[in-house]
VEXVEXTI-657643 format. One line per 3 residues: number of its first residue (from 1); their letters; for each residue x, y, z of N, C-alpha, C. Coordinates in steps of 0.001 Angstrom, whole numbers, plus 500000, padded with zeros to 6 digits. Example, Ala and Ser with C-alpha at 12.3 -4.5 7.8 and 13.67 -1.06 7.14 Angstrom:
VEXVEXTI-657643
1	as	513190:494310:507800:512300:495500:507800:513200:496700:507800 ~ 512850:497750:507080:513670:498940:507140:512900:500030:507870;
***
This chain:
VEXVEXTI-657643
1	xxx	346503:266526:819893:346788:265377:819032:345483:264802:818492 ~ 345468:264528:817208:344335:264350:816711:344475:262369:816751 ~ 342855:262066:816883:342610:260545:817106:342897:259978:815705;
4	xxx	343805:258730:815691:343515:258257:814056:342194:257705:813999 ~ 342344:257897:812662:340804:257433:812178:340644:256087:812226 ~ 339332:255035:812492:339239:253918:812389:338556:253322:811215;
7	xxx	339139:252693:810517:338664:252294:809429:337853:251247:809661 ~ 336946:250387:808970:335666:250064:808896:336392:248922:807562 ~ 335880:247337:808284:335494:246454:807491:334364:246023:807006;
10	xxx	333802:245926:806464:332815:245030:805617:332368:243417:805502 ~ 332510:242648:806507:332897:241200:806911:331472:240506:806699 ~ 331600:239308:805480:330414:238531:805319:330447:237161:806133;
13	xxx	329779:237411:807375:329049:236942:808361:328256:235882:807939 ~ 328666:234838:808028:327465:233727:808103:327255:232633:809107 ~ 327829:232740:810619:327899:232149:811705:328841:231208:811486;
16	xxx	329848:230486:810352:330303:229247:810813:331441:229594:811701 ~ 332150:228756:811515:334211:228923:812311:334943:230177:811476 ~ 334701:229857:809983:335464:230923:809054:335439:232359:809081;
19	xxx	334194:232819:809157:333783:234138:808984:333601:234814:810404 ~ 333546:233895:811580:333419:234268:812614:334968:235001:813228 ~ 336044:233717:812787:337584:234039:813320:337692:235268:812227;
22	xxx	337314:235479:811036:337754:236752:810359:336969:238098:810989 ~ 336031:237994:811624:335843:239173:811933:336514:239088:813535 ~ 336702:238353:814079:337852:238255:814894:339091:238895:814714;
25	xxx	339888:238977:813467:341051:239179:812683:341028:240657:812587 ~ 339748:240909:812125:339606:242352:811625:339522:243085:813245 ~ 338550:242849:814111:338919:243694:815338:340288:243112:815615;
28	xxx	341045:242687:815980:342505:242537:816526:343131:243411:815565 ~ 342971:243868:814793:343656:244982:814292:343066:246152:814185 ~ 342200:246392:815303:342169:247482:815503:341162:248155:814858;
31	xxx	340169:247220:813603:339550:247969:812890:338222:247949:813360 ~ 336959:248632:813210:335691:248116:813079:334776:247501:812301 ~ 334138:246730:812691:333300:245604:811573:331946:245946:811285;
34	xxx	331680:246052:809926:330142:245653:809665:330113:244925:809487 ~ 329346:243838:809667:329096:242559:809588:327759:242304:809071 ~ 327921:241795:807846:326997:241391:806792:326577:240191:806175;
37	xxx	325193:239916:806718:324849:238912:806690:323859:238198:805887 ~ 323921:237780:804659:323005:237365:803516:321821:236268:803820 ~ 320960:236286:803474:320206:235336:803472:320102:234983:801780;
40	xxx	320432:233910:801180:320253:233916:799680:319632:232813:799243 ~ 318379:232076:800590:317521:231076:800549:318395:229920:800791 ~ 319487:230234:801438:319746:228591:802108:319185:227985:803194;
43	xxx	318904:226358:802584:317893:225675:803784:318920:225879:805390 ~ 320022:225732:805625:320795:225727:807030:320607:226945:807458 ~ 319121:227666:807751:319388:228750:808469:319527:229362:810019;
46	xxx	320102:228106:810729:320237:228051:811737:321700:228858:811771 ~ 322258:229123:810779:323702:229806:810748:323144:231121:811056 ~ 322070:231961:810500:321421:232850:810443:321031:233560:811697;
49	xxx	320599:232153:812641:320486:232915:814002:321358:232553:815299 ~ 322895:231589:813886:323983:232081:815320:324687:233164:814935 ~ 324442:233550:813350:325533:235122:813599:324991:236194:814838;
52	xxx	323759:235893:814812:322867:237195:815736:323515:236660:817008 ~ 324050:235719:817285:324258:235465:818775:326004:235647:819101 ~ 326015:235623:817852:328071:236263:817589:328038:237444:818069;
55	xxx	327147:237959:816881:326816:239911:816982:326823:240473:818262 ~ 326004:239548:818880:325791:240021:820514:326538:240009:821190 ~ 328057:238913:821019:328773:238502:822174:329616:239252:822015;
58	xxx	329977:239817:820848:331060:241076:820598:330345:242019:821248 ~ 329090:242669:820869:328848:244106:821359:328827:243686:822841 ~ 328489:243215:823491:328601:243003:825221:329866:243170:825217;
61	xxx	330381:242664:824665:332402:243062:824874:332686:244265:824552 ~ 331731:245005:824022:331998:246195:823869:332676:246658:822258 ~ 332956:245915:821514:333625:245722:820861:333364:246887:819365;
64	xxx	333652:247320:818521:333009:247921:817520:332375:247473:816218 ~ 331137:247225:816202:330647:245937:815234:329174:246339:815100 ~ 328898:245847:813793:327523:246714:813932:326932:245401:812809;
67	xxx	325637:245220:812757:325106:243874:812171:324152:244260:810915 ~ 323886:243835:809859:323321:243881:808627:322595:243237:808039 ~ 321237:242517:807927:320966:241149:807313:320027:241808:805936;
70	xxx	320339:241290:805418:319729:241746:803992:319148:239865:803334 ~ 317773:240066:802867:317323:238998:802538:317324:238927:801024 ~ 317845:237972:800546:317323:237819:798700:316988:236562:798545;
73	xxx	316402:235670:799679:316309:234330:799609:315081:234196:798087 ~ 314641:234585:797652:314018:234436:796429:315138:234135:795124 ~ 316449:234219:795467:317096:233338:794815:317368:232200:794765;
76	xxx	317310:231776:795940:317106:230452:796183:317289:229203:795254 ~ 316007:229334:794842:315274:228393:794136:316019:228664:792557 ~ 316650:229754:791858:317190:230526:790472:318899:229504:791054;
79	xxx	319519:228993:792133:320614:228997:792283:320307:227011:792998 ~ 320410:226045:791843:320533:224724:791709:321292:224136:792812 ~ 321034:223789:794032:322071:223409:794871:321483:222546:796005;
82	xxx	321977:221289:796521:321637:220435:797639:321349:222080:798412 ~ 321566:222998:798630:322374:223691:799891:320826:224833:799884 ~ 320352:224981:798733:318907:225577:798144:317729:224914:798160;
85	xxx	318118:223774:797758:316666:222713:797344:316660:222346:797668 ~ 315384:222250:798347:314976:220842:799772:314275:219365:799039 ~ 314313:219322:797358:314476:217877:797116:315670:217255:796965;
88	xxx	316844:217845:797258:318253:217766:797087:318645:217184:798330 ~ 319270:215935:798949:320011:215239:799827:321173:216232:800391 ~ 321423:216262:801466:322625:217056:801833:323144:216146:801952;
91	xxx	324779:215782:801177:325609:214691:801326:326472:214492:802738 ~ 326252:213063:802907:326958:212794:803968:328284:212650:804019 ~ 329355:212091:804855:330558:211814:804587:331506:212534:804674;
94	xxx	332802:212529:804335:334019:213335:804646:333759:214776:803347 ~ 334687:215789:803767:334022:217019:802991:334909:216917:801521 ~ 335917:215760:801672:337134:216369:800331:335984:214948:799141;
97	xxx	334686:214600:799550:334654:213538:798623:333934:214393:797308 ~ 333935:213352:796480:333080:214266:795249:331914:214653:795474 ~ 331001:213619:796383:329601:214014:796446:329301:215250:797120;
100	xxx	330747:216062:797750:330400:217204:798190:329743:218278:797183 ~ 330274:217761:796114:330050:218990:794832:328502:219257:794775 ~ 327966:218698:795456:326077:218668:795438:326205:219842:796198;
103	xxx	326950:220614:797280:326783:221576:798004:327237:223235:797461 ~ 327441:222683:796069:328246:223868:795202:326892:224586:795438 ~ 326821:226317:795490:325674:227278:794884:326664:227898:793876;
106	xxx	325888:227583:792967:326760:228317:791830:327015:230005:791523 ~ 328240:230277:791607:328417:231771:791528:327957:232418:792888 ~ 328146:231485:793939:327826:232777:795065:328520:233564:795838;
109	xxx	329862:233322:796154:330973:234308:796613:330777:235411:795745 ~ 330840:235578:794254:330299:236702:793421:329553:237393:793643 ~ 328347:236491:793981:327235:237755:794120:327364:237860:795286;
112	xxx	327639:237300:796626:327823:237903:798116:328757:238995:798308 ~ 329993:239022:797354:330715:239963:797523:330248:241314:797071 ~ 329462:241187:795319:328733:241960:794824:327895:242778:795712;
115	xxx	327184:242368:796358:326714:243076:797351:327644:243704:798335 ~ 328538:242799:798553:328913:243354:800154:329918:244663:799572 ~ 330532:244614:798253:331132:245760:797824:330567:247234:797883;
118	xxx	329245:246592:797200:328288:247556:797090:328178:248346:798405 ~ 327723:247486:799618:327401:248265:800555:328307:248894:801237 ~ 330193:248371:801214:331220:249004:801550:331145:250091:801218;
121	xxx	331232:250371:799393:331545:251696:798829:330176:252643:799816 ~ 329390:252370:799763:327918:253292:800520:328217:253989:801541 ~ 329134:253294:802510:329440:253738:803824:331005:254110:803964;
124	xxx	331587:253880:803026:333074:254623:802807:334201:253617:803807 ~ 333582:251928:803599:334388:250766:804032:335444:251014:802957 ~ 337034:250215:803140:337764:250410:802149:338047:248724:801809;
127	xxx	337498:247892:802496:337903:246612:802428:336584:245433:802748 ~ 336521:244411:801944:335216:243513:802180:336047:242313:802288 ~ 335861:241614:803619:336517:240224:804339:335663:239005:804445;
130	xxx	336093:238016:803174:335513:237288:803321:336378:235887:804038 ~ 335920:234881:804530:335990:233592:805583:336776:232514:804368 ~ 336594:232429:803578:337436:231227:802375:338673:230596:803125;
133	xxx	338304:229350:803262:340029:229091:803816:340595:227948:802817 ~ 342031:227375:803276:342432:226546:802254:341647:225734:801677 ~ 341247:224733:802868:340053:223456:802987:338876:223244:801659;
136	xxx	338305:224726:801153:337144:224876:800500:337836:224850:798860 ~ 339263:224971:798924:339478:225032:797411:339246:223794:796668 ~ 339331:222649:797201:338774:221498:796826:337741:221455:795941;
139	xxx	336832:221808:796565:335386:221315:796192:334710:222587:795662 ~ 335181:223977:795753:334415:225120:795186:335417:225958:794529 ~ 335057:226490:793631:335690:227206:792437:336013:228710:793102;
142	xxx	334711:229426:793557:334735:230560:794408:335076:231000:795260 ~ 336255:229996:795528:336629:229792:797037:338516:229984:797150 ~ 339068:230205:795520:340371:229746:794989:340913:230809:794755;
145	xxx	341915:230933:795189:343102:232076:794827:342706:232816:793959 ~ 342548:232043:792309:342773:232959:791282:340925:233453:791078 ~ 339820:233158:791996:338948:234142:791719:338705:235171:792635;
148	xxx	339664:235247:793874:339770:236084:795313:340103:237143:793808 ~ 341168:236827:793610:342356:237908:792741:341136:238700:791631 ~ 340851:237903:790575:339319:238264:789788:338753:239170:790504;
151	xxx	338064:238409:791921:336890:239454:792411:337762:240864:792896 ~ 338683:240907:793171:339314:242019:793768:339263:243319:792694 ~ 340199:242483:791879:340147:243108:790413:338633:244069:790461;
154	xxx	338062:242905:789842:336416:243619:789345:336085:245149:790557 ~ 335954:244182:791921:335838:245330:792756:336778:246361:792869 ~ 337861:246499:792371:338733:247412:792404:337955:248272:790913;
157	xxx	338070:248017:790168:337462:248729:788923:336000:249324:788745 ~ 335298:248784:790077:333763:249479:789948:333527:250005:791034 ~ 334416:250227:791987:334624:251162:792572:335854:251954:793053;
160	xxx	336317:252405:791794:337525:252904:791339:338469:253097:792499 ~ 339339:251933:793012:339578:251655:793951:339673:252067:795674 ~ 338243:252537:795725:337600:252363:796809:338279:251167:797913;
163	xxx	337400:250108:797216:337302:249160:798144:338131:247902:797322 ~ 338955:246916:798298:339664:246009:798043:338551:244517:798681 ~ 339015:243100:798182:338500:242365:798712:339490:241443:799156;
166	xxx	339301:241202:800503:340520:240852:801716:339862:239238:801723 ~ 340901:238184:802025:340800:236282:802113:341618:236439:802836 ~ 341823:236722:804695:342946:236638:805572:343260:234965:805824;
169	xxx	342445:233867:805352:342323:232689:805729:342268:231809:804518 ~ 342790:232401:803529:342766:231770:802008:343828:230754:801914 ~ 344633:230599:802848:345499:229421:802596:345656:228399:803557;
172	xxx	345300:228712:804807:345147:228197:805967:343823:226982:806000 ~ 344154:225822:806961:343515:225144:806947:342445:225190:807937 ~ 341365:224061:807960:340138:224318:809038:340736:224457:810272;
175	xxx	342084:223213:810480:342549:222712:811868:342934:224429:811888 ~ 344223:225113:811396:344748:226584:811671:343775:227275:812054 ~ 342612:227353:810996:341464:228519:811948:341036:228518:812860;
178	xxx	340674:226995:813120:340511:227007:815069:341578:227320:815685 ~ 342873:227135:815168:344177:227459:816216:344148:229243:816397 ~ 343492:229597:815224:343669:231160:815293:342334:231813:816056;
181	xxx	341331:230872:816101:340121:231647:816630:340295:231333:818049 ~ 341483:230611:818729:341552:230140:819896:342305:230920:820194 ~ 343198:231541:819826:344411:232632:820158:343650:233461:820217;
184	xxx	342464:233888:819524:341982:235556:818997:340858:235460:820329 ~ 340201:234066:821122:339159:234630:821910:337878:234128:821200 ~ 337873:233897:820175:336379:233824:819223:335746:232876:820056;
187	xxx	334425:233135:820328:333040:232371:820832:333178:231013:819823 ~ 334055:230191:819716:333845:228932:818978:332417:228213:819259 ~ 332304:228024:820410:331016:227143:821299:329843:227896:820596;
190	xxx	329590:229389:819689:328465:229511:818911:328414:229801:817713 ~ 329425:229091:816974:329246:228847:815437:328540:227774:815390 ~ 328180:227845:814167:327456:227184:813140:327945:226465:811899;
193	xxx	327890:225276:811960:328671:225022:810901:327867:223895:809709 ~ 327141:223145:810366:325600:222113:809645:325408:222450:808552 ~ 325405:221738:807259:324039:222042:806032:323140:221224:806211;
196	xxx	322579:220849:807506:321228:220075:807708:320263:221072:808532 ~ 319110:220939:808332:318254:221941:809055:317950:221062:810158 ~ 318740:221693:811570:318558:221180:812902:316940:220502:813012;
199	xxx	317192:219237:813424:315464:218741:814250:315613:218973:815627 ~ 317038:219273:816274:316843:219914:818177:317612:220881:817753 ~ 317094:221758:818405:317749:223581:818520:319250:223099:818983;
202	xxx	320226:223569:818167:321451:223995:818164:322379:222788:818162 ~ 321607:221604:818040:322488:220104:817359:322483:220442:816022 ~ 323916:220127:816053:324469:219799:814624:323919:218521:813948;
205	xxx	324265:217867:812861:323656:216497:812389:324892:215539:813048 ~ 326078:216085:812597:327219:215426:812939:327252:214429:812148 ~ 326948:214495:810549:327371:213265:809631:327757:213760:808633;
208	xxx	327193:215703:808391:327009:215415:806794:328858:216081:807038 ~ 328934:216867:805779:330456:217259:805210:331048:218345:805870 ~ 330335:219016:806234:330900:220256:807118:330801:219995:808449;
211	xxx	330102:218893:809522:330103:218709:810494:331386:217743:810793 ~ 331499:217070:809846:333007:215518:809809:334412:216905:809675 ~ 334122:218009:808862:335281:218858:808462:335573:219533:810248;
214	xxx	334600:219970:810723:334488:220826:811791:334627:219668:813227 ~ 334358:218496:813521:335053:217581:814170:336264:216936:814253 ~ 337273:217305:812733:338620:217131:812545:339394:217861:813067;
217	xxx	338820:219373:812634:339495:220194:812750:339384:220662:814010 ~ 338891:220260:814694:339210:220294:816340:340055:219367:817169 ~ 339444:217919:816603:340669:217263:816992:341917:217480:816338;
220	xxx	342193:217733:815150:343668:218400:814817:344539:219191:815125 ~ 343519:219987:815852:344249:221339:816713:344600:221213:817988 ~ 343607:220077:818424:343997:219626:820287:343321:220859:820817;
223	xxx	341889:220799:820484:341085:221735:820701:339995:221053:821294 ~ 339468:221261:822858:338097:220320:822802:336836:220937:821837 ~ 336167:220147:821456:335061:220663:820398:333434:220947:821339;
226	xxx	333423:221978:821595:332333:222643:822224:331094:222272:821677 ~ 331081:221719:820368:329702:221692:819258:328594:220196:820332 ~ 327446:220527:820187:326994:219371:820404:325880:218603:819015;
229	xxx	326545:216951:818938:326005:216731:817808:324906:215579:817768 ~ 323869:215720:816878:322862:214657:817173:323706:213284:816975 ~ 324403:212678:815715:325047:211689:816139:326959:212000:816244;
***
């Protein structure tokens, strides 16, 4: 009897709750993960060195997962954003307010996928999984149904359908993804979730928009929140 084959995801990795429970998603079914991890000059790169500590807690589990970091942070500075520019305020406050829109990088699910397609088709991945959940359609354009559908499209047509682009968490809320990364096992206690650049190793700020989103959504779920935060 011959072994089925295991197919191979493509999962863009950036340490928070989102991308962490999706490559969660993708092993529970059985598949294996590359896990790909951009650097595209964002100041929070403390996300950067909790994917490496994700990476690790799967392979000790034995798990099938293999890690990728590719740097283009020299975009950085070409891509206008609180989230890029360190004369830019990272806004404080709840995440659905307007002043979140300072955290927009413009066009970057595009080009993260752009890549991550790229490197699927290379290695004969058939699928690239990105973290987008309901929560983000608010405040980011790249983050919405009808450009998942777009990018799929595109990637379906330039690599003559090769590779598809998978949103297992595109409708689901922050509170659901913790309910699902709690069912699935996920290392919650080492995501990353801050757009402030930590002043103590592995405190969050606990004010700005993604730390108030990621303290809800724990208490919403009746989840204790593992995170520890400066305030």
């Amino acid at each position: 009897m011959t072994t089925p084959e295991i197919k191979t995801t493509v999962v863009l990795a950036s340490g928070g709750l989102d991308s962490t429970v999706a490559i969660a998603m993708e092993l529970y079914q059985q598949r294996s993960v590359a896990a790909l991890t951009i650097n595209y000059g964002q100041r929070h790169t403390a996300e950067l060195l909790a994917v490496q500590s994700i990476i690790d807690y799967y392979q000790r589990d034995g798990q099938p997962i293999t890690h990728t970091v590719i740097d283009v942070s020299n975009l950085g500075p070409l891509l206008k954003s609180a989230l890029t520019d360190p004369s830019k305020a990272i806004p404080e406050g709840h995440y659905a307010e307007p002043s979140m829109a300072a955290t927009i990088v413009p066009n970057r699910n595009m080009i993260l996928l752009a890549i991550a397609s790229g490197y699927a088709a290379s290695i004969g991945s058939d699928r690239v999984t990105i973290g987008c959940h309901g929560g983000d359609h608010y405040i980011y354009p790249d983050c919405r149904e009808g450009f998942i559908e777009a990018a799929d499209l595109c990637v379906d047509r330039a690599t003559e359908g090769q590779v598809a682009i998978h949103a297992p968490l595109l409708s689901d809320t922050k509170t659901a993804v913790v309910r699902t990364g709690v069912r699935l096992g996920v290392p919650l206690h080492l995501t990353w979730s801050c757009y402030q650049t930590p002043t103590v190793r592995w405190r969050h700020c606990g004010v700005c928009g993604t730390c108030n989103e990621r303290k809800e959504a724990f208490k919403l779920a009746g989840v204790p929140d593992p995170t520890t935060y400066m305030e």
